[in-house]
C-alpha positions as a printed NumPy array, in Angstrom:
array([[118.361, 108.991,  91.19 ],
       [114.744, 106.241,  90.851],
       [112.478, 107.46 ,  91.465],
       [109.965, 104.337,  91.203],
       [111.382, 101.011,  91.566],
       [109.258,  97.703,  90.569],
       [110.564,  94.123,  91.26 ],
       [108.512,  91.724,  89.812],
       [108.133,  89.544,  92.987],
       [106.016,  86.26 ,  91.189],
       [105.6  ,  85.879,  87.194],
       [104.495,  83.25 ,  85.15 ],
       [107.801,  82.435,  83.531],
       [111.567,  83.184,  85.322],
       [114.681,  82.946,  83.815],
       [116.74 ,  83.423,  86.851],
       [118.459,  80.48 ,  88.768],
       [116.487,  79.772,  92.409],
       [113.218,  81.768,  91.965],
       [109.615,  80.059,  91.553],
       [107.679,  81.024,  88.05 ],
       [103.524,  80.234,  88.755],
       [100.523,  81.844,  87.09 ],
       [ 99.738,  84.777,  88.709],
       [101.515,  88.008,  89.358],
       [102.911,  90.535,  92.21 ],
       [104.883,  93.367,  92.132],
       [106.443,  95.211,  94.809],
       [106.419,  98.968,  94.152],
       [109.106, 101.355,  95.629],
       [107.933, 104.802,  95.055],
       [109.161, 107.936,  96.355],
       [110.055, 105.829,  99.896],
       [106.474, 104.539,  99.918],
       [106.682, 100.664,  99.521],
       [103.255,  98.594,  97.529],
       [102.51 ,  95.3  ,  97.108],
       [100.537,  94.927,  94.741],
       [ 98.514,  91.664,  94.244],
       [100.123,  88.472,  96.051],
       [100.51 ,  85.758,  93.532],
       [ 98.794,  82.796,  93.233],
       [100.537,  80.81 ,  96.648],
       [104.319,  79.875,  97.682],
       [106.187,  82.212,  94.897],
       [105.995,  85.57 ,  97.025],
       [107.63 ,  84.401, 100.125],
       [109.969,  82.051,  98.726],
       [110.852,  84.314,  96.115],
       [111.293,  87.963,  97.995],
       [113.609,  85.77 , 100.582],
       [115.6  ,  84.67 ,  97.502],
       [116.046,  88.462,  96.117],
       [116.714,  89.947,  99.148],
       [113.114,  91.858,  99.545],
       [112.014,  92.714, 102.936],
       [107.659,  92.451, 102.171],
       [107.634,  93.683, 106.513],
       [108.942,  97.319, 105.103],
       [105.406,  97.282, 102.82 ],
       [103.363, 100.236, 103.588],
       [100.337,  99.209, 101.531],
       [ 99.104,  96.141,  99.464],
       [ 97.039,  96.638,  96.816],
       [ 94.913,  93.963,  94.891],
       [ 94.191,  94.414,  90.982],
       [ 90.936,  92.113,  91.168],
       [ 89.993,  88.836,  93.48 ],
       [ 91.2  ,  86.332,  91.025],
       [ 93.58 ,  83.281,  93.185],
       [ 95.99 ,  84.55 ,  90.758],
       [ 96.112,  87.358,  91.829],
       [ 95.458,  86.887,  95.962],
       [ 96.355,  83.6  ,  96.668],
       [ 99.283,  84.683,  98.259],
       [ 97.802,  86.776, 100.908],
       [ 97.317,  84.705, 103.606],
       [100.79 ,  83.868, 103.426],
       [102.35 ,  87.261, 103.335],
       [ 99.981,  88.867, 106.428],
       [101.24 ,  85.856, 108.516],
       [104.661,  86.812, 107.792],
       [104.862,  90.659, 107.771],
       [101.478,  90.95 , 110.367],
       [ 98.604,  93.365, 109.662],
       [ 98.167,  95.979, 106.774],
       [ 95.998,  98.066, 104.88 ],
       [ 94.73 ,  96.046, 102.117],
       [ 93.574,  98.173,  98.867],
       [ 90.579,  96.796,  97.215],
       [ 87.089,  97.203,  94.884],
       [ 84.22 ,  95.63 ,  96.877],
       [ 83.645,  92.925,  94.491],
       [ 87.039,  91.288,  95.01 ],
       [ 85.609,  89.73 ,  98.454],
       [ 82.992,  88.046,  95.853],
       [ 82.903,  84.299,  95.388],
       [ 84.084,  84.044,  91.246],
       [ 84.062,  81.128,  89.442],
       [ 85.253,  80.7  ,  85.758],
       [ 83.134,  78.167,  83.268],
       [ 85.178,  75.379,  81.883],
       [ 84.283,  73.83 ,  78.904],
       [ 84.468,  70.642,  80.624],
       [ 84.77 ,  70.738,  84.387],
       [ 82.004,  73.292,  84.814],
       [ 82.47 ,  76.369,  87.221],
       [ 85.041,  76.323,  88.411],
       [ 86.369,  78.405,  91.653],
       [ 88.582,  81.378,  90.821],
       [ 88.272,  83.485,  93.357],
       [ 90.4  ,  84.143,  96.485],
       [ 91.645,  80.9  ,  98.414],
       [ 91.042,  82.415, 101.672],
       [ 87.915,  84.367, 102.615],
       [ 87.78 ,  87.76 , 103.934],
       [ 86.892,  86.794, 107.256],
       [ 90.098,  84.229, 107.787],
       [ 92.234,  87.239, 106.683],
       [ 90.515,  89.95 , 108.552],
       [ 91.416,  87.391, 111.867],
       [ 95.523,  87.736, 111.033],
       [ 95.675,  91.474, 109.994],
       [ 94.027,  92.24 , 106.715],
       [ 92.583,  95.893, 106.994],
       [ 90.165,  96.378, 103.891],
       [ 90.112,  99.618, 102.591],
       [ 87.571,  98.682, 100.572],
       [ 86.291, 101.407,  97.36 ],
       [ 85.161, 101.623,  94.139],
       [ 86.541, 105.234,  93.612],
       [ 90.123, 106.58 ,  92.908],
       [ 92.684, 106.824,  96.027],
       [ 95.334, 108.348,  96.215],
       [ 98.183, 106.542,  98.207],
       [100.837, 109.391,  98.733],
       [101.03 , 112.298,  96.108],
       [101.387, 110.819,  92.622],
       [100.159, 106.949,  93.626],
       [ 96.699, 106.728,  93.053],
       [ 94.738, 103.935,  93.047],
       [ 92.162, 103.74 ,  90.112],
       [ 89.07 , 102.321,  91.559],
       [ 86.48 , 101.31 ,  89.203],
       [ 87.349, 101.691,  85.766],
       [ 85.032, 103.37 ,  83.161],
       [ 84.526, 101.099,  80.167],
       [ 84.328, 103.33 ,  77.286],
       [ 85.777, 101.362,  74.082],
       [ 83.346,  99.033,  71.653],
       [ 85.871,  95.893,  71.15 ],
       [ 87.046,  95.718,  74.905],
       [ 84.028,  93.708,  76.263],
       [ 83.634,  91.645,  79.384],
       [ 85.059,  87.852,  79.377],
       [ 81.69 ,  85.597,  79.079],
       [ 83.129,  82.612,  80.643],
       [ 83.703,  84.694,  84.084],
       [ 80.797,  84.201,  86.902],
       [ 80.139,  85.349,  90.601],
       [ 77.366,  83.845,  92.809],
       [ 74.051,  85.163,  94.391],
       [ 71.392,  83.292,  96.475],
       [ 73.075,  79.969,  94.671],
       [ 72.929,  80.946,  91.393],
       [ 75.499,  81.58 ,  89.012],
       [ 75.763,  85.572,  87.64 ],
       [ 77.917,  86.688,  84.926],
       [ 80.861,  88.845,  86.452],
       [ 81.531,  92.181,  85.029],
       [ 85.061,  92.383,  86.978],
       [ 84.2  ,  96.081,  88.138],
       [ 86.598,  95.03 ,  91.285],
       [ 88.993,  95.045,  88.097],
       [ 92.069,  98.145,  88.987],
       [ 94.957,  99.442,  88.477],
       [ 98.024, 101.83 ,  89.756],
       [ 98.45 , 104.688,  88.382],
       [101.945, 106.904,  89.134],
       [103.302, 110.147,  88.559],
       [106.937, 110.282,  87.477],
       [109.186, 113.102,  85.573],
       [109.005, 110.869,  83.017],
       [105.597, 110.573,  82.5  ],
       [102.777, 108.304,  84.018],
       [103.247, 104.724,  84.799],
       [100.503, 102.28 ,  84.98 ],
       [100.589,  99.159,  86.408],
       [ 97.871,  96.589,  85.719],
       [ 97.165,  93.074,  87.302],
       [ 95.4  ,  91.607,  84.409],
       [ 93.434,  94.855,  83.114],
       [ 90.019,  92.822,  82.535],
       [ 88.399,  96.276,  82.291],
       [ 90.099,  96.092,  79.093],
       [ 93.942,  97.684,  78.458],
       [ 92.739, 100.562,  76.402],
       [ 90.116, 101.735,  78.979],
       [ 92.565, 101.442,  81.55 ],
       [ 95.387, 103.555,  80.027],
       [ 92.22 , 106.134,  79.154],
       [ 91.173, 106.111,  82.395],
       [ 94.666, 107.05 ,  84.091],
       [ 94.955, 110.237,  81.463],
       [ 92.071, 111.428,  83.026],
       [ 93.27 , 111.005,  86.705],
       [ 96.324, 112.789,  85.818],
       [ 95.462, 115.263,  83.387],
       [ 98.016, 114.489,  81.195],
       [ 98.374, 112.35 ,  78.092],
       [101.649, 111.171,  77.996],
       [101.866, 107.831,  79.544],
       [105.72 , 106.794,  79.629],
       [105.449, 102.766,  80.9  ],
       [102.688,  99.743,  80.884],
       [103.684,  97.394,  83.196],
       [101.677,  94.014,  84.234],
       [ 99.196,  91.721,  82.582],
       [ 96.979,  92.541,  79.676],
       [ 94.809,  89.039,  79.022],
       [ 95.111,  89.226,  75.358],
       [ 96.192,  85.936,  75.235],
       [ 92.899,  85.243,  74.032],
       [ 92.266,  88.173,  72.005],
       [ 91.871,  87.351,  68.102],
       [ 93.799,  89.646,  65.744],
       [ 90.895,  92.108,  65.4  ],
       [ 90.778,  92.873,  69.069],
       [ 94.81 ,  92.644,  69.323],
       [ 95.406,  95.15 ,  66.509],
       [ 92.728,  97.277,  67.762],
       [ 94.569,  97.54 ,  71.198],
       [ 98.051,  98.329,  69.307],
       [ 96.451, 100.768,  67.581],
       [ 94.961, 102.881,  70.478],
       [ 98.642, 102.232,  72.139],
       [100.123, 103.773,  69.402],
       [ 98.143, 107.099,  70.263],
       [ 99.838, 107.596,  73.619],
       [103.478, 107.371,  72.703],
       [104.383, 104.808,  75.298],
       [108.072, 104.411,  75.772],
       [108.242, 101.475,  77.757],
       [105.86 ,  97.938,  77.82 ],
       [106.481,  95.156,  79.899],
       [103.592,  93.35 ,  79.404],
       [103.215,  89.674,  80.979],
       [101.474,  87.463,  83.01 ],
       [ 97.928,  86.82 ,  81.043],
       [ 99.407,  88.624,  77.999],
       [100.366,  85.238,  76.054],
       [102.957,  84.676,  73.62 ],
       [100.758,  85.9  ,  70.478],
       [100.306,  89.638,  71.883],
       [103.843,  89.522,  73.28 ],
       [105.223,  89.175,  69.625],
       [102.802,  91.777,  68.534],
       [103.899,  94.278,  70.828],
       [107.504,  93.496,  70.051],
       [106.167,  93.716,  66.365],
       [104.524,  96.988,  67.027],
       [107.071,  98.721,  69.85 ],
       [110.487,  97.62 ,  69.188],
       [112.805,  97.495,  71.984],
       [110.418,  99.556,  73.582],
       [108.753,  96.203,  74.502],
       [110.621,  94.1  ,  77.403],
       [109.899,  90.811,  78.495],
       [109.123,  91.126,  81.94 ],
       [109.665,  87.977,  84.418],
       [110.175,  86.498,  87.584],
       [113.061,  88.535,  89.377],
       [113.253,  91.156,  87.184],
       [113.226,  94.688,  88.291],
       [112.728,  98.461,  86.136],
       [113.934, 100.927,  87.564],
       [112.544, 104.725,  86.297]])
């Protein structure tokens, strides 16, 4: 019997006949009869895409957002107008203006396309906090994550705003799901800019247990250099994971390191697919 269900609603990459790939990522979560969406994709792929599959987003009980990247929300306005209003999980810095610095366009907006206040007016119902929640027994959401290792450090090139003036951006909005299964835990990470290793750290300590059994989500190692990459295999290594499915911002390079590393217990994880636990 599943007991947690993930169909991986809007990838970079599909390899399925009919489905849109775009950056960005959303998963929706079946758990226990409790139904998440978590994060919304960058725009069209969501709606177009959980039509195509057969996935009714109206029988969602909660959506969650990782962090406010566009990646990561741009769907949202989309999805409320089609399934109506919903509790929306989130870290009070998501609703922050973000910009990333381009090496040769400048800052460049990277936050959320739509504002709080234009999705407040068709539904959205912030449950905005920087703590851990827990969903339903055994779904928590992380909160703020503790940054506790040296070579996991904050991405200079990301910037929020205050009083017009450009601040770098410590992604403390940065979160991720953490379940309970027989199995083990699961955690489920948007793009885990809190850094991978703190992350997985972090959700031992909400469960009081060690064993995590699945990584599933982005990563953003695809701009790690082999230091930081082996570092992060390494410290993976120490929690006898069974099953990654890293994607999204993981990039090729750390993809083929974790297949390297992990063995089959690495799967490609795309647009379409679903793991079932």
């Amino acid at each position: 019997m599943e007991e947690l269900k993930i169909t991986t609603l809007s990838e970079d990459a599909s390899h399925r006949c009919g489905l849109l790939a775009e950056h960005g990522l959303s998963l929706f979560i079946e758990y226990k009869g409790f139904k998440v969406l978590f994060d919304t994709g960058q725009g069209a792929s969501v709606i177009a895409n959980s039509r195509a599959i057969n996935v009714d987003l109206r029988e969602v009980n909660a959506i969650v957002l990782s962090h406010g990247h566009y990646d990561h929300t741009g769907g949202l306005y989309s999805v409320l107008r089609k399934i109506g209003s919903k509790e929306i999980f989130a870290h009070p810095d998501a609703l922050k203006t973000k910009y990333k610095l381009m090496p040769k366009e400048g800052f460049r907006n990277s936050g959320a396309p739509a504002s709080a206040q234009e999705l407040t007016n068709i539904g959205a119902r912030y449950k905005l906090s920087s703590k851990p929640t827990e969903l339903v027994p055994g779904l928590i959401v992380t909160g703020e994550i503790p940054r506790v290792t040296d070579f996991e450090t904050n991405n200079p090139l990301f910037y929020t705003e205050k009083n017009n003036d450009y601040l770098p951006d410590s992604m403390l909005d940065d979160q991720a799901l953490v379940i309970s299964t027989g199995k083990g835990t699961v955690v489920i990470t948007g793009c885990a800019h809190a850094g991978l290793i703190n992350t997985l750290q972090y959700a031992t300590e909400l469960t009081n247990s060690n064993h995590i059994y699945a990584v599933i989500g982005g990563t953003h190692l695809f701009e790690a250099d082999n230091e930081k990459l082996d570092k992060t295999i390494k410290a993976m290594q120490t929690f006898n994971i069974q099953k990654i499915a890293a994607n999204h911002c993981t990039g090729f390079k750390a993809q083929m390191a974790f297949y390297q590393a992990f063995g089959d217990k690495f799967v490609l994880n795309s647009t379409g697919d679903i793991i079932v636990i």
